[in-house]
N, C-alpha and C positions, 0 to 999 in steps of 0.2 A: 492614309493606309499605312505608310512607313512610321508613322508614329505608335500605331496598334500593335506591330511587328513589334518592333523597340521594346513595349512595355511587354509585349506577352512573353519574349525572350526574358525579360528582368526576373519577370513573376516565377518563371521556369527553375533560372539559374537560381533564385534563393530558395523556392521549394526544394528544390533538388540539395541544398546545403543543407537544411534546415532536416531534412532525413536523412540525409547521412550523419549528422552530425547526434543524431536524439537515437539511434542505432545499438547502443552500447548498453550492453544490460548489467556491467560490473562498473559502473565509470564513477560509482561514488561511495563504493560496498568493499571494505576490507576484510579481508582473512577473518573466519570466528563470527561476521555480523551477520553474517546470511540465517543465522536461526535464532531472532531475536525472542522470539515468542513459540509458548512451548501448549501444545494441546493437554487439557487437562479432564475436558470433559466433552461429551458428544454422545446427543439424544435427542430425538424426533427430530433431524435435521440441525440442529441450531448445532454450535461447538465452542464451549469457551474456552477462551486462550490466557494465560500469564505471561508477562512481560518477564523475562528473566532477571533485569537489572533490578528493578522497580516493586516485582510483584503486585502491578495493576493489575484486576481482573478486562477483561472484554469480552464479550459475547457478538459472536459471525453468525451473521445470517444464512440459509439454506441455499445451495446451489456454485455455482464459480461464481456468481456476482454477487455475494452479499458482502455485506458490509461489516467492517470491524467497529463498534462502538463500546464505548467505555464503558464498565459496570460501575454506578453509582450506589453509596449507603441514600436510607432515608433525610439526613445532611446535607448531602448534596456530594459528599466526599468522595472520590474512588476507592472503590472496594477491593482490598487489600487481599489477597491469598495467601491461606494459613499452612495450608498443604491439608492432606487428607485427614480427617477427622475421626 
């Protein structure tokens, strides 16, 4: 029985580190990075975004959980953004 105590205290004390610690929503984002990517289009849901450094395209799935996924040429390349055409 003192030995379940022991461990379930352990398990306690390093959850309890382990969110404090993952708690930080600036803890690796400098000045300027917070808007890496800039909305360029957005239609029936979907929204594509450009990488501002890079000019990779991406297209984000509909909803708060979709997903950012790269935009590929038929090559297999990332698709480049020209700006408006």
């Amino acid at each position: 029985m003192r030995k379940k105590l022991i461990t379930a205290i352990i398990i306690a004390i390093i959850t309890a580190a382990l969110l404090i610690a993952g708690c930080s929503d600036t803890a690796n984002v400098s000045e300027g990075q917070d808007r890496m990517m800039e909305k360029v289009e957005d239609e029936w849901g979907y929204a594509i975004y450009v990488d501002k450094d890079t000019n990779v395209m991406y297209i984000k799935g509909p909803g708060n959980g979709g997903t950012f996924t790269v935009m590929l040429n038929a090559d297999g390349t990332p698709k480049i953004w020209r700006g408006e055409e």
